[in-house]
VEXMIBA-606290 format. One record per residue: residue in three letters; y, z, x of N, C-alpha, C in turn. Coordinates in steps of 0.2 Angstrom, whole numbers, padded with zeros to 4 digits, always signed. Example, Ala and Ser with C-alpha at 12.3 -4.5 7.8 and 13.67 -1.06 7.14 Angstrom:
<drenvexs>
ALA-0028+0039+0066-0022+0039+0062-0016+0039+0066/SER-0011+0035+0064-0005+0036+0068+0000+0039+0064/
</drenvexs>
This chain:
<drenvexs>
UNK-0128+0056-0123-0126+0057-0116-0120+0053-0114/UNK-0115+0055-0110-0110+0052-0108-0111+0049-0102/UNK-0107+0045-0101-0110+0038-0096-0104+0042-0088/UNK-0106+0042-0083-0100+0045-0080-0095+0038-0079/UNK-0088+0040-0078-0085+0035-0077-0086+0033-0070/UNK-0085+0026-0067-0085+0023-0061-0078+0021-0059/UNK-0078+0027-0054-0070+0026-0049-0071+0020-0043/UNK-0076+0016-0043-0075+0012-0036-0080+0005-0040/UNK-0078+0000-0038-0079-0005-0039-0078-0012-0042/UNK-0080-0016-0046-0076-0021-0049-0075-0020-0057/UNK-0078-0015-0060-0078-0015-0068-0074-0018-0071/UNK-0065-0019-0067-0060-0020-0071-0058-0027-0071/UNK-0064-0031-0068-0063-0038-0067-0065-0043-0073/UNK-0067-0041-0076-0068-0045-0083-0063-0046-0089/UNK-0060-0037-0087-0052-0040-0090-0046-0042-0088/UNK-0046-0042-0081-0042-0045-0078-0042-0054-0079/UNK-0050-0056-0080-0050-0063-0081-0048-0065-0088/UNK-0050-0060-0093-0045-0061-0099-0040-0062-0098/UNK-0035-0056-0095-0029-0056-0098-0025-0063-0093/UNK-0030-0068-0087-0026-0072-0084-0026-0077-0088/UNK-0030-0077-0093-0030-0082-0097-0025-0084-0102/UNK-0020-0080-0102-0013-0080-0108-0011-0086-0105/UNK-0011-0090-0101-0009-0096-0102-0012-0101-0107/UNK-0015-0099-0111-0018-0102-0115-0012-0103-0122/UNK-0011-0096-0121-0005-0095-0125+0001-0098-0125/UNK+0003-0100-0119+0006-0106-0117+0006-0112-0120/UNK+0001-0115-0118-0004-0123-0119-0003-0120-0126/UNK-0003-0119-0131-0002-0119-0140+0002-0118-0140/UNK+0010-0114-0135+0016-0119-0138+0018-0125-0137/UNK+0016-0124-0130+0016-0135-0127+0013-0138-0132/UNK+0010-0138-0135+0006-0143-0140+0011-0145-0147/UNK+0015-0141-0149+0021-0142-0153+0023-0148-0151/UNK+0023-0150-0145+0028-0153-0140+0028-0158-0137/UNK+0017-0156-0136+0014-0162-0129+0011-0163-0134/UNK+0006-0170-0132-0001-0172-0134-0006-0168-0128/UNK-0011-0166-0130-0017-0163-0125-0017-0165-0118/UNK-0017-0174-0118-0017-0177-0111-0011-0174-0108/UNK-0006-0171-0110+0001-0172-0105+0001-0164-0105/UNK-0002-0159-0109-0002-0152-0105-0009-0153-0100/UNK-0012-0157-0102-0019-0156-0096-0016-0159-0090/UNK-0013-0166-0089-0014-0169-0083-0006-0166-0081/UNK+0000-0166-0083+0005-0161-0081+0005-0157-0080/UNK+0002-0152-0083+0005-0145-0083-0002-0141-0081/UNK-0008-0143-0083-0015-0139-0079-0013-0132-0080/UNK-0015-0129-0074-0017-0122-0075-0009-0119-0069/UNK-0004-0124-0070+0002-0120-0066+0008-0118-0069/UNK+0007-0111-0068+0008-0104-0074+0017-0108-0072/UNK+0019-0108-0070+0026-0106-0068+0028-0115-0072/UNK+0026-0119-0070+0027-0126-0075+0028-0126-0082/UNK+0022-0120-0085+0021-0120-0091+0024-0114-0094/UNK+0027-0109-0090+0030-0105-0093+0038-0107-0094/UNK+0041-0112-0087+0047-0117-0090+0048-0119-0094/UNK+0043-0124-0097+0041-0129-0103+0042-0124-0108/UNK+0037-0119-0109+0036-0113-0115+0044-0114-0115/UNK+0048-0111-0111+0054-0108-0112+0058-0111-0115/UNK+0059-0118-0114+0062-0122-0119+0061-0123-0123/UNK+0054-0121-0127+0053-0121-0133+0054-0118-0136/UNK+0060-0111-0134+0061-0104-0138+0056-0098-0134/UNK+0053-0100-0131+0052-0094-0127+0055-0089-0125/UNK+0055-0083-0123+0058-0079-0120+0055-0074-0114/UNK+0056-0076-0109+0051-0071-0103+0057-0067-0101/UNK+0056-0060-0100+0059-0055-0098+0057-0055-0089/UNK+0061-0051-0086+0060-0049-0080+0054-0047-0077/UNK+0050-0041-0080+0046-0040-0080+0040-0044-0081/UNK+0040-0048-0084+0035-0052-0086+0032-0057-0081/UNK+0041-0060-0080+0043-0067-0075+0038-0063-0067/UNK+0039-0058-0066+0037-0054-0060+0030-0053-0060/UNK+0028-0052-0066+0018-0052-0066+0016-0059-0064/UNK+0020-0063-0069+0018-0071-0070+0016-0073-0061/UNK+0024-0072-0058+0025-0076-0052+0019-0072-0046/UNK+0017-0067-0046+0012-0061-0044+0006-0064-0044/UNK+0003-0068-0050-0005-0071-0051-0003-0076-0049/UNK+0003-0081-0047+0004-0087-0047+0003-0087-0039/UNK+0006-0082-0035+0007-0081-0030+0001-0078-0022/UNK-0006-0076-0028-0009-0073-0024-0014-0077-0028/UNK-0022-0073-0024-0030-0075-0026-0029-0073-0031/UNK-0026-0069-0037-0028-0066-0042-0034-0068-0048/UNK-0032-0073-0049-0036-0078-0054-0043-0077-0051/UNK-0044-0080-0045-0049-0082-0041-0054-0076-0038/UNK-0048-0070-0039-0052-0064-0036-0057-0060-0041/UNK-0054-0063-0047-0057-0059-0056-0062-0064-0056/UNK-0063-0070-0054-0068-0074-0057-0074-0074-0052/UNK-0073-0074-0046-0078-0073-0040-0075-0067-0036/UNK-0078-0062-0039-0078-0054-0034-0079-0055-0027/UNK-0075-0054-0027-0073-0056-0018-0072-0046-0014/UNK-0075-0044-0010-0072-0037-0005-0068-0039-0003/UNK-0067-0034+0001-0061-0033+0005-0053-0031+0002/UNK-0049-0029+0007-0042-0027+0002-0038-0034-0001/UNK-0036-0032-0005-0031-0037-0010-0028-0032-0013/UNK-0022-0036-0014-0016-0034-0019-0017-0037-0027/UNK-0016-0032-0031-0019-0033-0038-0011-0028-0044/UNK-0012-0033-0047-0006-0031-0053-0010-0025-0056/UNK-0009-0022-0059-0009-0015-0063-0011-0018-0071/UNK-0016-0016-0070-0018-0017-0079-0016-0015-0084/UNK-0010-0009-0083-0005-0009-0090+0001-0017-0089/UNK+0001-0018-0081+0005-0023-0084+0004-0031-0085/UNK-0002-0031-0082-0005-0038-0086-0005-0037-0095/UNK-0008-0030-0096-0009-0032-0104-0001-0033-0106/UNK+0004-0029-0104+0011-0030-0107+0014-0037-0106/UNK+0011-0041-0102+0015-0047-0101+0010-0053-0107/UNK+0002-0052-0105+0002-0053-0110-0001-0052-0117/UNK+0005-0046-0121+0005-0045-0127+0012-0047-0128/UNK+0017-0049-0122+0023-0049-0123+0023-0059-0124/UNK+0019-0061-0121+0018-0071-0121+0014-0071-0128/UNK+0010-0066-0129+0004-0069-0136+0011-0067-0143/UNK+0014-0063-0142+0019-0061-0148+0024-0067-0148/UNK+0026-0069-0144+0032-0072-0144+0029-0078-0145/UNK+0024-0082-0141+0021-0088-0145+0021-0087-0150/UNK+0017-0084-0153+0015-0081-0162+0023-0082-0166/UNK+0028-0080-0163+0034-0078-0166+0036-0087-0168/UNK+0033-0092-0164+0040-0095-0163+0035-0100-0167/UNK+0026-0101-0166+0023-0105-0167+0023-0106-0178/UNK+0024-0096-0179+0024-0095-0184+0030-0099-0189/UNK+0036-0099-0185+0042-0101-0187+0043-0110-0188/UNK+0038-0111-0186+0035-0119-0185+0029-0120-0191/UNK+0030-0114-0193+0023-0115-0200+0017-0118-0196/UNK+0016-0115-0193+0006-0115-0188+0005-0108-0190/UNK+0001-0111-0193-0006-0104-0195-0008-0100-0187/UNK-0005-0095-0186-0008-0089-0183-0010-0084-0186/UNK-0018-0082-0182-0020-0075-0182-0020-0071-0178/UNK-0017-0067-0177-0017-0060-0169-0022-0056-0171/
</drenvexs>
C-alpha cells in the first residue's frame, strides 16, 4: 500500500536540520588550523566567521552558496527546523540547501584530502 504524500506541514524539517549542519564541515577545516578551544570559543555556531576562516584555508564559496549561507545566518532558519514553530516564514528551497551543502562537504573533502586527512563521503 502506498503511503499518500503529505503536501502541508513540517515533514521537511528534519532535513532542513541536517543540511544546517554543514557547518560542521567547516569546523574539520578549521581544525587543520585551530586547536578545538579556539573554533569553539571564536568561531561557535557563526556561519559567516567560519565560512571566512574556511576560505583562507583554500576554500572556495561560490555566489550561490555565499546567498544560502548568508539566508540561514540572516533569518530563524536554524531555530525554525529545531523547534517547529507556525506561522509564515521565509525558508530556502531544499534543492538549494542540499547544493550548498554538497558544494562545502566536497570542497572541505578536496582540500582536507590534499592535507592527507583521512576522509569518507
Amino acid at each position: 500500500m502506498e503511503l499518500p504524500q503529505i503536501k502541508h506541514g513540517h515533514a521537511e524539517m528534519p532535513r532542513r536540520f541536517l543540511y544546517y549542519h554543514a557547518q560542521l564541515c567547516l569546523k574539520a577545516l578549521l581544525r587543520q588550523k585551530h586547536d578545538i578551544e579556539t573554533v569553539r570559543n571564536n568561531f561557535g555556531h557563526k556561519i559567516k566567521l567560519l565560512v571566512r576562516e574556511a576560505e583562507t584555508l583554500g576554500l572556495i564559496v561560490d555566489e550561490n552558496d555565499r546567498n544560502v549561507l548568508a539566508f540561514i545566518v540572516d533569518t530563524d532558519a536554524i531555530i525554525d527546523s529545531r523547534y517547529i514553530r507556525t506561522g509564515t516564514k521565509r525558508l530556502a528551497s531544499l534543492e538549494a540547501l542540499c547544493r550548498t551543502c554538497k558544494s562545502i562537504r566536497d570542497g572541505v573533502g578536496t582540500i582536507l584530502r590534499k592535507n592527507d586527512v583521512p576522509v569518507r563521503l
